[in-house]
C-alpha positions in Angstrom: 6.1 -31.5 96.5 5.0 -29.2 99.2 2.8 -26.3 98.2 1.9 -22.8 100.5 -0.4 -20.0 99.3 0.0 -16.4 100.5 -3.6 -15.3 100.4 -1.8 -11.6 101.4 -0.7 -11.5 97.9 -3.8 -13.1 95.8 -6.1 -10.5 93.3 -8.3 -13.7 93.2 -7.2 -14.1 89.0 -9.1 -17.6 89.7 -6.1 -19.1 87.5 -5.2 -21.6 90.2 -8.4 -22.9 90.0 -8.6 -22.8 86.4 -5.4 -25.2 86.1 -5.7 -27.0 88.9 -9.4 -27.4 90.5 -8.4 -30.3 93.2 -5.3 -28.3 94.6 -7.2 -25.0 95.0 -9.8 -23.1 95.8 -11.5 -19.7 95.9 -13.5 -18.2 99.1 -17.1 -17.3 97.9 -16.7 -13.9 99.6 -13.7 -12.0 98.3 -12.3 -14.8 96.1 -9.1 -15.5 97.3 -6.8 -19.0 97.0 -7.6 -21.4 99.5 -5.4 -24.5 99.3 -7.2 -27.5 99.5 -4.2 -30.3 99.2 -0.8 -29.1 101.1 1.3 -32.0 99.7 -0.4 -33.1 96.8 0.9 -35.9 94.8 2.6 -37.1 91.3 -1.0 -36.6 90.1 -1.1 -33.5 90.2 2.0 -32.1 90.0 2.0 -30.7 86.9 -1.1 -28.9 86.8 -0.2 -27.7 90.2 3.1 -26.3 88.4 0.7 -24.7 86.2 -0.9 -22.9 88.6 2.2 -21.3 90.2 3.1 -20.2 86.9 -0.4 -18.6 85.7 -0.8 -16.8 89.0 -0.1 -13.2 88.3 0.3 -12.5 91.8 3.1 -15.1 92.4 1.2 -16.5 95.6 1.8 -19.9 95.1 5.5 -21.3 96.2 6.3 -24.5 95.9 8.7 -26.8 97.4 9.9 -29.8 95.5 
């Protein structure tokens, strides 16, 4: 699994965070994703598929 962020596109919801706390991140300044694990592994693949799904921006892609 290979994961990207397009910080262009994020209204900082915070849901990425919300389902999956180790993959991302929010800047303290404006809010916006900040992806803290590019590959991450079979442990958290599911929340991270969580994430993509409860963004409302559709900034997360990933590649499986």
């Amino acid at each position: 699994m290979r994961v990207t962020v397009d910080q262009d596109k994020c209204v900082s919801s915070g849901q990425c965070v919300l389902n999956a706390g180790e993959v991302f991140d929010q800047r303290d300044d404006d809010g916006v994703v900040e992806l803290l694990i590019a590959e991450p592994g079979p442990e958290h693949a599911e929340e991270t598929r969580k994430a993509a799904a409860a963004c409302p921006a559709l900034a997360i892609h990933i590649e499986e």
